[in-house]
PyMOL Python script that loads the backbone (N, CA, C, O; Angstrom):
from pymol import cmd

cmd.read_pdbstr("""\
ATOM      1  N   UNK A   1     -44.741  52.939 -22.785  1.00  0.00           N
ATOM      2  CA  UNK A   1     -43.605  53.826 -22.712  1.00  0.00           C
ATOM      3  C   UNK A   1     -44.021  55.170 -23.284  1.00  0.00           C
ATOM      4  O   UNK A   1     -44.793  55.156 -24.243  1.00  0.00           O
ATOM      5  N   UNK A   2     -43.552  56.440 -22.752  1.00  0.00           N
ATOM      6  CA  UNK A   2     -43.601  57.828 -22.711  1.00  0.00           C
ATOM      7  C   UNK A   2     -42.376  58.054 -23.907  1.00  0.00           C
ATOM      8  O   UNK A   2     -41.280  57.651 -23.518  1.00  0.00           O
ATOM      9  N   UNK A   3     -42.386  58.637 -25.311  1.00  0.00           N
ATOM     10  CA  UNK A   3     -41.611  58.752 -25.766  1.00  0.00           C
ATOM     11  C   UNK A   3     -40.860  60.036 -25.188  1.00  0.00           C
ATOM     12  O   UNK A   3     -41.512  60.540 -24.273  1.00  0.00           O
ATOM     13  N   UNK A   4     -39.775  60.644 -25.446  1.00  0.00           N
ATOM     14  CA  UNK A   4     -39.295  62.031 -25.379  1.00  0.00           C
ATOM     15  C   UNK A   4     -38.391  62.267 -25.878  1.00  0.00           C
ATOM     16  O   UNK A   4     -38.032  61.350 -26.617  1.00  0.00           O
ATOM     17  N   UNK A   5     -37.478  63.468 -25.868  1.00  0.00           N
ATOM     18  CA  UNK A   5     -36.550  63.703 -26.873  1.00  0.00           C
ATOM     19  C   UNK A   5     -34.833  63.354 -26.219  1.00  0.00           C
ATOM     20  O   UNK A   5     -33.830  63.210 -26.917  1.00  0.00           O
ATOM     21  N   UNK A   6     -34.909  63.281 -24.647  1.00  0.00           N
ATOM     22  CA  UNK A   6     -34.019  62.852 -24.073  1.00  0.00           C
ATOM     23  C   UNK A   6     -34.241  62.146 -22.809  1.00  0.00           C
ATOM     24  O   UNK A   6     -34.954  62.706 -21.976  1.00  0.00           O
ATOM     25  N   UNK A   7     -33.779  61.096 -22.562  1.00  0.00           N
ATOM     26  CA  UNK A   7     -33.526  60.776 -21.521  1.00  0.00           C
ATOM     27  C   UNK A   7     -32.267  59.307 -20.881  1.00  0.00           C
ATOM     28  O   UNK A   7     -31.674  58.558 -21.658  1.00  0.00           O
ATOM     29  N   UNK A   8     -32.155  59.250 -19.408  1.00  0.00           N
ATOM     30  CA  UNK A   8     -31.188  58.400 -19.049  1.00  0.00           C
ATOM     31  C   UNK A   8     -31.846  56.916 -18.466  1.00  0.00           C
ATOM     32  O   UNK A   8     -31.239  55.861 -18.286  1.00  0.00           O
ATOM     33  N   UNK A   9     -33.160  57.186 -18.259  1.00  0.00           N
ATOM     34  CA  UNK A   9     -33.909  56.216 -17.698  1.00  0.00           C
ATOM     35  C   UNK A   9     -34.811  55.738 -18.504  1.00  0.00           C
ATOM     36  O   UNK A   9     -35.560  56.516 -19.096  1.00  0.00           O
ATOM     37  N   UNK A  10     -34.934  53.931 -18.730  1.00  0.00           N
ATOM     38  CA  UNK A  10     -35.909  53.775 -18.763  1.00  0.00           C
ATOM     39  C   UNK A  10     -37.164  52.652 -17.979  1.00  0.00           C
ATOM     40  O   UNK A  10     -36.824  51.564 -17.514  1.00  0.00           O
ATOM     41  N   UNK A  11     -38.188  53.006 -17.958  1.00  0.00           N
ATOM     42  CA  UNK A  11     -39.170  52.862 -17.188  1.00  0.00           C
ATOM     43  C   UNK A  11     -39.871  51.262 -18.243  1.00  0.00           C
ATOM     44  O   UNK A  11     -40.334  51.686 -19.302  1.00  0.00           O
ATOM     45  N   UNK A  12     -39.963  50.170 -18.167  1.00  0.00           N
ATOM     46  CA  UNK A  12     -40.084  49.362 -19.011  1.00  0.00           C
ATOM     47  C   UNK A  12     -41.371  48.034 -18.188  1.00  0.00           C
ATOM     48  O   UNK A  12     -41.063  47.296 -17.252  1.00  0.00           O
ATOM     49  N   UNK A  13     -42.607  48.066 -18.800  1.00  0.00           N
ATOM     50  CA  UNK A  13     -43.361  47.806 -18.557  1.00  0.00           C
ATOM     51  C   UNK A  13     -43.683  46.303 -18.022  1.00  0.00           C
ATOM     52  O   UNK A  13     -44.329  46.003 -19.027  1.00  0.00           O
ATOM     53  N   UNK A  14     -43.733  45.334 -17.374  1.00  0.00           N
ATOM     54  CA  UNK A  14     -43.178  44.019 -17.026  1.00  0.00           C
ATOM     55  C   UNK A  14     -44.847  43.260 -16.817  1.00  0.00           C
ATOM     56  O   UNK A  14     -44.895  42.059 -16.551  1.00  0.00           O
ATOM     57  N   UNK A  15     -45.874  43.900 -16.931  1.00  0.00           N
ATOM     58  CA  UNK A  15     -46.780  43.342 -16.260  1.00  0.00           C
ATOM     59  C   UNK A  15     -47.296  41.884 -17.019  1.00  0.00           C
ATOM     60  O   UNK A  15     -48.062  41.103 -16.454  1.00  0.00           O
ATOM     61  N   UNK A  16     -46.840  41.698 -18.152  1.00  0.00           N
ATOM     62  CA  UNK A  16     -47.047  40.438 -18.924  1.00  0.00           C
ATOM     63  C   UNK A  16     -46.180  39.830 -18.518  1.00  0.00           C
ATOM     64  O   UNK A  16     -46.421  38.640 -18.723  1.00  0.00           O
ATOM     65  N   UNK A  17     -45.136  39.985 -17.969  1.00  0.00           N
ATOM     66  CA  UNK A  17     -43.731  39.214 -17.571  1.00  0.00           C
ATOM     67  C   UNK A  17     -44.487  38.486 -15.745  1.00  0.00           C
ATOM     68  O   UNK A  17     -44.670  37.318 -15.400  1.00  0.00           O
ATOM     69  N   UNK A  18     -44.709  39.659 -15.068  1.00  0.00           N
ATOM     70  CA  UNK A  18     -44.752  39.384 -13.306  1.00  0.00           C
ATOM     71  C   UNK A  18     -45.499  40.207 -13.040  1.00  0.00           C
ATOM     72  O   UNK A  18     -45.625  41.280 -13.629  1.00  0.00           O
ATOM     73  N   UNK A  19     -46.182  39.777 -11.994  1.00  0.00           N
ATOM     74  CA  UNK A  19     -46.961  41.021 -10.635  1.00  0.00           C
ATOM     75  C   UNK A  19     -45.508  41.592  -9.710  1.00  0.00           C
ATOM     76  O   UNK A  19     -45.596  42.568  -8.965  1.00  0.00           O
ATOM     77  N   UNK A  20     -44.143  40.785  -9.907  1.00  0.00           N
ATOM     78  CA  UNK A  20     -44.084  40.820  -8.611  1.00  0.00           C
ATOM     79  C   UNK A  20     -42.206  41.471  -9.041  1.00  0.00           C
ATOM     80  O   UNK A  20     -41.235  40.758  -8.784  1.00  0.00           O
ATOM     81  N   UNK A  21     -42.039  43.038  -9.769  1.00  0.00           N
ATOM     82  CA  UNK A  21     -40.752  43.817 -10.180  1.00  0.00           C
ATOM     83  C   UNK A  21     -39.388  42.593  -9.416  1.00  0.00           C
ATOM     84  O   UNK A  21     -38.517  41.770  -9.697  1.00  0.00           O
ATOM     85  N   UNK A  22     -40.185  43.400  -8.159  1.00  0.00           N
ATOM     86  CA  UNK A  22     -38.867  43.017  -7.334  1.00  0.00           C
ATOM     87  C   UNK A  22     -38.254  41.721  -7.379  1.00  0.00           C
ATOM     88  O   UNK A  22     -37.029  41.787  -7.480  1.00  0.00           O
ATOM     89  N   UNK A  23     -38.710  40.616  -7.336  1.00  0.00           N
ATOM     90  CA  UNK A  23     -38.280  39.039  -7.458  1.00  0.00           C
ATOM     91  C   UNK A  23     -37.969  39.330  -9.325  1.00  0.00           C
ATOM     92  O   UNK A  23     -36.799  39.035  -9.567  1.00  0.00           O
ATOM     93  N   UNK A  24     -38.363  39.583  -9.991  1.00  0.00           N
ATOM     94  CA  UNK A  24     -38.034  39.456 -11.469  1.00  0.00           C
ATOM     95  C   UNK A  24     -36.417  40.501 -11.297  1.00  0.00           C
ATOM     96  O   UNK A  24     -35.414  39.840 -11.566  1.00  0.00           O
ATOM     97  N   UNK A  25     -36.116  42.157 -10.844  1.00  0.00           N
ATOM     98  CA  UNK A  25     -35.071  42.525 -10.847  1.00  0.00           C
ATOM     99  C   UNK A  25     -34.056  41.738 -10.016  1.00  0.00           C
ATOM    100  O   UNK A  25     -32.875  41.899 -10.325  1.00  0.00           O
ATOM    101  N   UNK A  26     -34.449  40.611  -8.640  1.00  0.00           N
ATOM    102  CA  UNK A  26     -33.164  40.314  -8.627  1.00  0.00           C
ATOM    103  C   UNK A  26     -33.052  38.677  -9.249  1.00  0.00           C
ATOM    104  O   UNK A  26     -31.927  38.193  -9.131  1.00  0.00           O
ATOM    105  N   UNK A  27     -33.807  38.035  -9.713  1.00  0.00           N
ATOM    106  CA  UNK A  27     -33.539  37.238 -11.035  1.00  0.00           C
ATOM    107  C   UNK A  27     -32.536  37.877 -11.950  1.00  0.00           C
ATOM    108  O   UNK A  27     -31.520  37.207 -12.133  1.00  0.00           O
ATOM    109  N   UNK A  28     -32.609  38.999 -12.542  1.00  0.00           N
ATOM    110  CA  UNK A  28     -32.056  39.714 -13.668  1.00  0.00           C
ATOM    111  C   UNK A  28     -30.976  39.807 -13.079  1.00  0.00           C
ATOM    112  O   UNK A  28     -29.981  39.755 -13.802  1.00  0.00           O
ATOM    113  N   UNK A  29     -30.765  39.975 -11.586  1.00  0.00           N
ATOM    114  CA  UNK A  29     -28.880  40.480 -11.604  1.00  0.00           C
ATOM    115  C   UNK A  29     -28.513  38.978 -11.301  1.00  0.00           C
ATOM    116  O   UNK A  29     -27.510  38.549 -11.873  1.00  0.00           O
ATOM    117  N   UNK A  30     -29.334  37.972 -10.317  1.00  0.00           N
ATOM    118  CA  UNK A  30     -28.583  36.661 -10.132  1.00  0.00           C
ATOM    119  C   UNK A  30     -28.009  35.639 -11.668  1.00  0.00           C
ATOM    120  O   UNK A  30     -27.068  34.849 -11.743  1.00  0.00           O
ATOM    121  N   UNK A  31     -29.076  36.092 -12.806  1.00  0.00           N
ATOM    122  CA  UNK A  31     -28.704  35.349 -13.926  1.00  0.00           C
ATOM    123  C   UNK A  31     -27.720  36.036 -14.817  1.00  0.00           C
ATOM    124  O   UNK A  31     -26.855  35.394 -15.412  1.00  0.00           O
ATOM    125  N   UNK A  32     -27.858  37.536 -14.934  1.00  0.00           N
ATOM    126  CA  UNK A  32     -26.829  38.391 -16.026  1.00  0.00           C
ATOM    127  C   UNK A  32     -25.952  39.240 -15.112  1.00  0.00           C
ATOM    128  O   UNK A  32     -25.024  39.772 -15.721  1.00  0.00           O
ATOM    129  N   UNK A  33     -26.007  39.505 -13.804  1.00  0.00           N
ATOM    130  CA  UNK A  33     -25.193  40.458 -13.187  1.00  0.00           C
ATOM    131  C   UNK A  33     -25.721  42.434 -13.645  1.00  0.00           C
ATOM    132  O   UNK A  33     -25.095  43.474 -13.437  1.00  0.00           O
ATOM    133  N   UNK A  34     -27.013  42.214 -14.266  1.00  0.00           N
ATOM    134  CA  UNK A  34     -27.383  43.345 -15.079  1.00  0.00           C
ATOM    135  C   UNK A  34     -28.074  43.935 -13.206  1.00  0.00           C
ATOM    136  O   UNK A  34     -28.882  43.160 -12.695  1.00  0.00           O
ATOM    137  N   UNK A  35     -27.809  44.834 -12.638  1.00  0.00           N
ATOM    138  CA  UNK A  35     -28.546  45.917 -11.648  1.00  0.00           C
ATOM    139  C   UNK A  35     -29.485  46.513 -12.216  1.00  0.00           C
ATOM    140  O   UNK A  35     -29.119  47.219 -13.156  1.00  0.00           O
ATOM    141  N   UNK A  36     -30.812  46.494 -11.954  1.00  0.00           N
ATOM    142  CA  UNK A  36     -31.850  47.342 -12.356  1.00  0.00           C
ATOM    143  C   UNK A  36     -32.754  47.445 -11.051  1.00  0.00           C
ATOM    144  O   UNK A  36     -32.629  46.661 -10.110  1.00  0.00           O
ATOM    145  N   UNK A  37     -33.614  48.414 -11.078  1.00  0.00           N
ATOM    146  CA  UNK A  37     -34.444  48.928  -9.993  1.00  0.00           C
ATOM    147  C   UNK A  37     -35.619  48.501 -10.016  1.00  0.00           C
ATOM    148  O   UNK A  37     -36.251  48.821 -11.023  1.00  0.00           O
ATOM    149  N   UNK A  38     -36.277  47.735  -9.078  1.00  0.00           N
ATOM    150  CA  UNK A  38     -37.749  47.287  -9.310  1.00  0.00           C
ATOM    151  C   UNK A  38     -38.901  48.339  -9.130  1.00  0.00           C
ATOM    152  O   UNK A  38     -39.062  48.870  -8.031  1.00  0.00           O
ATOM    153  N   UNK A  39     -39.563  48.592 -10.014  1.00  0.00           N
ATOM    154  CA  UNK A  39     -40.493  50.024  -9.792  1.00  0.00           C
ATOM    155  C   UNK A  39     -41.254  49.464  -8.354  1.00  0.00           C
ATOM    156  O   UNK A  39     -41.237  50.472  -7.647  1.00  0.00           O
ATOM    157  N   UNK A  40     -41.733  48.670  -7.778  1.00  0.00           N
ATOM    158  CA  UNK A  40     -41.928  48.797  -6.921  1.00  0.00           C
ATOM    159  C   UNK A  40     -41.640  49.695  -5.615  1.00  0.00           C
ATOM    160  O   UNK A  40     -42.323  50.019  -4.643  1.00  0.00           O
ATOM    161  N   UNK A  41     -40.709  49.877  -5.908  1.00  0.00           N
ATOM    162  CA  UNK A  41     -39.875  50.705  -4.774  1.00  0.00           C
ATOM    163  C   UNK A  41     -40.296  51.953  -5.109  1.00  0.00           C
ATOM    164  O   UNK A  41     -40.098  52.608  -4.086  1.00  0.00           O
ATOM    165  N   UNK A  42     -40.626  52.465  -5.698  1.00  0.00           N
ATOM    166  CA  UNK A  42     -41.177  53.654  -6.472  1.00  0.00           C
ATOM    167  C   UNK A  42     -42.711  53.776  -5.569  1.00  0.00           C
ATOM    168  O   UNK A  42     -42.987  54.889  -5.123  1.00  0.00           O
ATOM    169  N   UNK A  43     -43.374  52.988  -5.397  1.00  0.00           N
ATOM    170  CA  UNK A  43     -44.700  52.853  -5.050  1.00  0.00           C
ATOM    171  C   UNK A  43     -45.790  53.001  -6.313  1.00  0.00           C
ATOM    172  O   UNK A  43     -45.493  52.528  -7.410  1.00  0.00           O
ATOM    173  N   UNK A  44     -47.355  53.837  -6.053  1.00  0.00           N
ATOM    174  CA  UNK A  44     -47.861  53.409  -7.176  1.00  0.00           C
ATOM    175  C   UNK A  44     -48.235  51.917  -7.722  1.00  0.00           C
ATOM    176  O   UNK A  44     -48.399  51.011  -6.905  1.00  0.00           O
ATOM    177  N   UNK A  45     -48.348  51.713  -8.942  1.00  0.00           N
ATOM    178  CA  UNK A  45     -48.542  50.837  -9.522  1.00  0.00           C
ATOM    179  C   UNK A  45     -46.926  50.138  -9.683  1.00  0.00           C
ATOM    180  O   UNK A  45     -46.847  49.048 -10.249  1.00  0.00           O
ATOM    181  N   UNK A  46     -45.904  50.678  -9.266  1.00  0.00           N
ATOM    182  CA  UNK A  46     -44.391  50.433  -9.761  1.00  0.00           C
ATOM    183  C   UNK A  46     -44.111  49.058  -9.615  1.00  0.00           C
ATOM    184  O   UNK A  46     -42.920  48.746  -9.652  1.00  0.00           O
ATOM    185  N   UNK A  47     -44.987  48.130  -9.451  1.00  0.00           N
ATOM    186  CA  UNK A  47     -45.095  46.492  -9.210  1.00  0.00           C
ATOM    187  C   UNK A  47     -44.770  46.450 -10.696  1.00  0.00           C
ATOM    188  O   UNK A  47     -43.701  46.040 -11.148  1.00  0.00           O
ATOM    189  N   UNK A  48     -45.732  46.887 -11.373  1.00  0.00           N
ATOM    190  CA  UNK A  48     -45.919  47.000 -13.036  1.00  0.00           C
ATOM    191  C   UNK A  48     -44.460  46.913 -14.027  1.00  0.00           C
ATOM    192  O   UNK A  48     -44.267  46.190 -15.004  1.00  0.00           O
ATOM    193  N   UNK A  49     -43.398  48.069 -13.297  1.00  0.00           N
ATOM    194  CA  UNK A  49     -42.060  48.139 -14.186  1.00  0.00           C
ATOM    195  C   UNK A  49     -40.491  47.941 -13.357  1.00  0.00           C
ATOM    196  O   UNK A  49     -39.985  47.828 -12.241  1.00  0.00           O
ATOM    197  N   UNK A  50     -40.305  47.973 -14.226  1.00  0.00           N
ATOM    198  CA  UNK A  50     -38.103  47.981 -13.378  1.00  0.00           C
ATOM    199  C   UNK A  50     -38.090  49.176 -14.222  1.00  0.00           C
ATOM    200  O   UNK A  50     -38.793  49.399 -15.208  1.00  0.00           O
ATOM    201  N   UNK A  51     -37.239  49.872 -13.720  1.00  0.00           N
ATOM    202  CA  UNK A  51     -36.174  50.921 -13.809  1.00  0.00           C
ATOM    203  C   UNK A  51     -35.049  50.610 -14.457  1.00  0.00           C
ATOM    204  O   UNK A  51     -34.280  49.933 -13.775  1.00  0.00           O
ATOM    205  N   UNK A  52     -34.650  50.890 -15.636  1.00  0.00           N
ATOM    206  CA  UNK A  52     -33.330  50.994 -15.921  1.00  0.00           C
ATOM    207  C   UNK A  52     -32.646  51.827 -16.407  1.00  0.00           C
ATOM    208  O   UNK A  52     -33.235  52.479 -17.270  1.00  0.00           O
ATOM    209  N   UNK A  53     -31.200  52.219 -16.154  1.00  0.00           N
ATOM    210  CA  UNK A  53     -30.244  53.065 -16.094  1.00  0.00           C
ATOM    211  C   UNK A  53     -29.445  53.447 -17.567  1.00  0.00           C
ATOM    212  O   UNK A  53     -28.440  52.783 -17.819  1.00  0.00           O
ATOM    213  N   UNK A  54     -29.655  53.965 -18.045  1.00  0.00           N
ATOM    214  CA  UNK A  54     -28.588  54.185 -19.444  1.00  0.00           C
ATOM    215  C   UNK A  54     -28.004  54.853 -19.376  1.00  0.00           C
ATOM    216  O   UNK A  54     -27.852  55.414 -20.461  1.00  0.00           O
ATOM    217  N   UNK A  55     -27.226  55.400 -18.319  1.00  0.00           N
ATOM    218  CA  UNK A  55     -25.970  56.388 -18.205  1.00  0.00           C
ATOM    219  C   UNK A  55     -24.781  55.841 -18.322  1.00  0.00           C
ATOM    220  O   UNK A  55     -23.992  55.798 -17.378  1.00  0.00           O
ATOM    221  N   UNK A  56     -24.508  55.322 -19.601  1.00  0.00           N
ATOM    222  CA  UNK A  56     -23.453  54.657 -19.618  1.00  0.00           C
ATOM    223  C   UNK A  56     -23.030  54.585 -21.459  1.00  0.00           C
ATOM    224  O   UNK A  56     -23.741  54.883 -22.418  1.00  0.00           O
ATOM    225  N   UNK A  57     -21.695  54.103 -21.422  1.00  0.00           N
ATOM    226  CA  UNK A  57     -21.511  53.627 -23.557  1.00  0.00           C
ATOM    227  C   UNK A  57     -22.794  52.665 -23.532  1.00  0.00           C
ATOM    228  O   UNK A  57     -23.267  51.843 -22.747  1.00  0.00           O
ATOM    229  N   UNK A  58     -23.216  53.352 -25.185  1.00  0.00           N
ATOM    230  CA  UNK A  58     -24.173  52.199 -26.266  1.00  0.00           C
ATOM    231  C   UNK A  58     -24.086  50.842 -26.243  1.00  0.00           C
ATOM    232  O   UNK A  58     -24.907  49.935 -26.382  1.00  0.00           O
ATOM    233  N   UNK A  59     -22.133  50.928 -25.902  1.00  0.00           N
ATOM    234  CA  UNK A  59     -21.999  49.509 -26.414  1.00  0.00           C
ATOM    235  C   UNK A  59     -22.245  48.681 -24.979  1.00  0.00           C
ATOM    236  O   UNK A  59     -22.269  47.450 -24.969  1.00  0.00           O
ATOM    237  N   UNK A  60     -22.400  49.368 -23.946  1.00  0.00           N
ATOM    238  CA  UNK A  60     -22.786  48.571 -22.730  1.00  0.00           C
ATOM    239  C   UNK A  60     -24.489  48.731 -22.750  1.00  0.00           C
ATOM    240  O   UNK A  60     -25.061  47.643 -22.815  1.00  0.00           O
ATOM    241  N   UNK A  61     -25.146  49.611 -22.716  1.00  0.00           N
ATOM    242  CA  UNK A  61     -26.753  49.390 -23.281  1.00  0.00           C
ATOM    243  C   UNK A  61     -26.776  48.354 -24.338  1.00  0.00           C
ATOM    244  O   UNK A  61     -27.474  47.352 -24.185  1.00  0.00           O
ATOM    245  N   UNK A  62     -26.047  48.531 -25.421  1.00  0.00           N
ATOM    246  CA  UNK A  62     -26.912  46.813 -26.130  1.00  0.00           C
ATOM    247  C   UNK A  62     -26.508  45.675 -25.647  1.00  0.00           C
ATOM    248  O   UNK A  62     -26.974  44.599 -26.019  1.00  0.00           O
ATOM    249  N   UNK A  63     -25.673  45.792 -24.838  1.00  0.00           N
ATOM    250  CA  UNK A  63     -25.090  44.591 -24.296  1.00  0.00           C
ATOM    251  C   UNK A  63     -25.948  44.261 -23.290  1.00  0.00           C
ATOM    252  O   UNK A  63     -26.565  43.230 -23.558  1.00  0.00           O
ATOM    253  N   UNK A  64     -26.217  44.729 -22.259  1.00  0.00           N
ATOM    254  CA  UNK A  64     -27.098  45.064 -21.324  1.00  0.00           C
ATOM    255  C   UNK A  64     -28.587  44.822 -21.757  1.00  0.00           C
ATOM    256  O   UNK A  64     -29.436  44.469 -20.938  1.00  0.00           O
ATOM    257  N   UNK A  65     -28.831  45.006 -22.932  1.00  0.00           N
ATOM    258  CA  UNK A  65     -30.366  44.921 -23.898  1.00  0.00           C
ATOM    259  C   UNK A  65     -30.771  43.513 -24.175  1.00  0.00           C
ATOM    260  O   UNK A  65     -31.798  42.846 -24.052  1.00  0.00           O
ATOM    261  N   UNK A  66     -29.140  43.267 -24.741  1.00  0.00           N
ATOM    262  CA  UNK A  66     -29.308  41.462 -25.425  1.00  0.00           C
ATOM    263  C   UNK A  66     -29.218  40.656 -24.017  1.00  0.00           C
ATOM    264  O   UNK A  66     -29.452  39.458 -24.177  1.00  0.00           O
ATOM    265  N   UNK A  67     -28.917  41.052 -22.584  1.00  0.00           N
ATOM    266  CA  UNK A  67     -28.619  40.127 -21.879  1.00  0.00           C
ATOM    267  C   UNK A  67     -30.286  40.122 -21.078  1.00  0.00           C
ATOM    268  O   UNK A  67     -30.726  39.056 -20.649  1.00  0.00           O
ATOM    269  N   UNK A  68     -31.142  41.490 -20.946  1.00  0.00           N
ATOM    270  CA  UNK A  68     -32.118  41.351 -20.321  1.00  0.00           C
ATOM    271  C   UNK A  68     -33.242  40.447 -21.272  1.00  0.00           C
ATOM    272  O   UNK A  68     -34.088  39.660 -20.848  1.00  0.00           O
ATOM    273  N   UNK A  69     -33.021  40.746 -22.391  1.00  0.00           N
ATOM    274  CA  UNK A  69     -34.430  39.659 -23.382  1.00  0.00           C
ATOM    275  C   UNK A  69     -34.037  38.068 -23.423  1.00  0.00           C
ATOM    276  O   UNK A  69     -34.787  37.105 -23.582  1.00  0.00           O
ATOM    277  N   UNK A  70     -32.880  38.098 -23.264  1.00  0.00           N
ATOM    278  CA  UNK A  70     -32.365  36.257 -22.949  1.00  0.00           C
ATOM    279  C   UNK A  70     -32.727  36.489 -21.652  1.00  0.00           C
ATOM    280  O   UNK A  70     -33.903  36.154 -21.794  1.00  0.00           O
ATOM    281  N   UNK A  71     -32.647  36.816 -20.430  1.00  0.00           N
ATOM    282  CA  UNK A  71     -33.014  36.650 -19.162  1.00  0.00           C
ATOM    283  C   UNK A  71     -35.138  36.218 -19.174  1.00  0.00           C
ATOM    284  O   UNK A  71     -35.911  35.286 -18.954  1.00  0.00           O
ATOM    285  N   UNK A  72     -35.132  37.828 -19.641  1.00  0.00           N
ATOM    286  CA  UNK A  72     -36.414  37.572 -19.885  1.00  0.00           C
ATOM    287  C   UNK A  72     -37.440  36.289 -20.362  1.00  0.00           C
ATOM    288  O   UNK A  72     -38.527  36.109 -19.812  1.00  0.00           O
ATOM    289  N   UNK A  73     -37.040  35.612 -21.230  1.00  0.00           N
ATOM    290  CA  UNK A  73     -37.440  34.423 -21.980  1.00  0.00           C
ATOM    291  C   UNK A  73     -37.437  33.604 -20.644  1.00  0.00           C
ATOM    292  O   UNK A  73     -38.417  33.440 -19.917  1.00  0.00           O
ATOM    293  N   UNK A  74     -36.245  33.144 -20.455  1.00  0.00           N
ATOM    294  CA  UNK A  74     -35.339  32.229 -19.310  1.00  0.00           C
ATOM    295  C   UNK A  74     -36.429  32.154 -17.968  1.00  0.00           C
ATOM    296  O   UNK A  74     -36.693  31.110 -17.371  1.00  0.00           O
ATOM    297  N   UNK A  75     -37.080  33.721 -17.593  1.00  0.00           N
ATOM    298  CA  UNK A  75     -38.148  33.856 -16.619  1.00  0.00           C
ATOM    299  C   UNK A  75     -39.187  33.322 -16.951  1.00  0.00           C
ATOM    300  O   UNK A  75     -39.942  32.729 -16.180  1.00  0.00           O
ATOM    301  N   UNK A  76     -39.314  33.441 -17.892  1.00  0.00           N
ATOM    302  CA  UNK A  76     -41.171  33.447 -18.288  1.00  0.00           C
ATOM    303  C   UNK A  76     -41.387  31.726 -18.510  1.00  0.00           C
ATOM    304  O   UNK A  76     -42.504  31.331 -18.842  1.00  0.00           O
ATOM    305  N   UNK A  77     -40.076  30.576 -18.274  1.00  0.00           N
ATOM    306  CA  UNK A  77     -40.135  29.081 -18.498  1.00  0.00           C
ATOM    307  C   UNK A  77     -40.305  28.576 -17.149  1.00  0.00           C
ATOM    308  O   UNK A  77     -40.393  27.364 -16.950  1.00  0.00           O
TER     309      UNK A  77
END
""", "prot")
cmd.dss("prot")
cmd.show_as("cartoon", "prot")
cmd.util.cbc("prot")
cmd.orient("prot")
């Protein structure tokens, strides 16, 4: 990750998780209902990350936070 002083996106690195964004982002919405973007679609290396959106309340980002690292685990079994 690229630190900076603002932003709405983040770009979150998956390659220990999957080769394969896209099947892992729609895992993530079939198990939490969470929408995120598979960098794939991006091209590049974008196999590597998902896209996610923080234009929204904190209290829906941590919510959104705690539901992708329980998903996450849930994938990787």
């Amino acid at each position: 990750m690229i630190s900076g002083t603002a932003t709405y996106l983040i770009w979150l690195g998956v390659k220990q998780v999957t080769t394969d964004s896209q099947e892992l982002a729609e895992f993530i919405k079939k198990e939490t209902g969470l929408i995120i973007s598979a960098g794939s679609v991006y091209r590049g290396n974008g196999h590597d990350f998902i896209r996610i959106n923080l234009a929204c309340p904190l209290k829906m980002v941590k919510d959104g936070m705690q539901r992708l690292a329980t998903v996450i685990h849930k994938y990787n079994k």
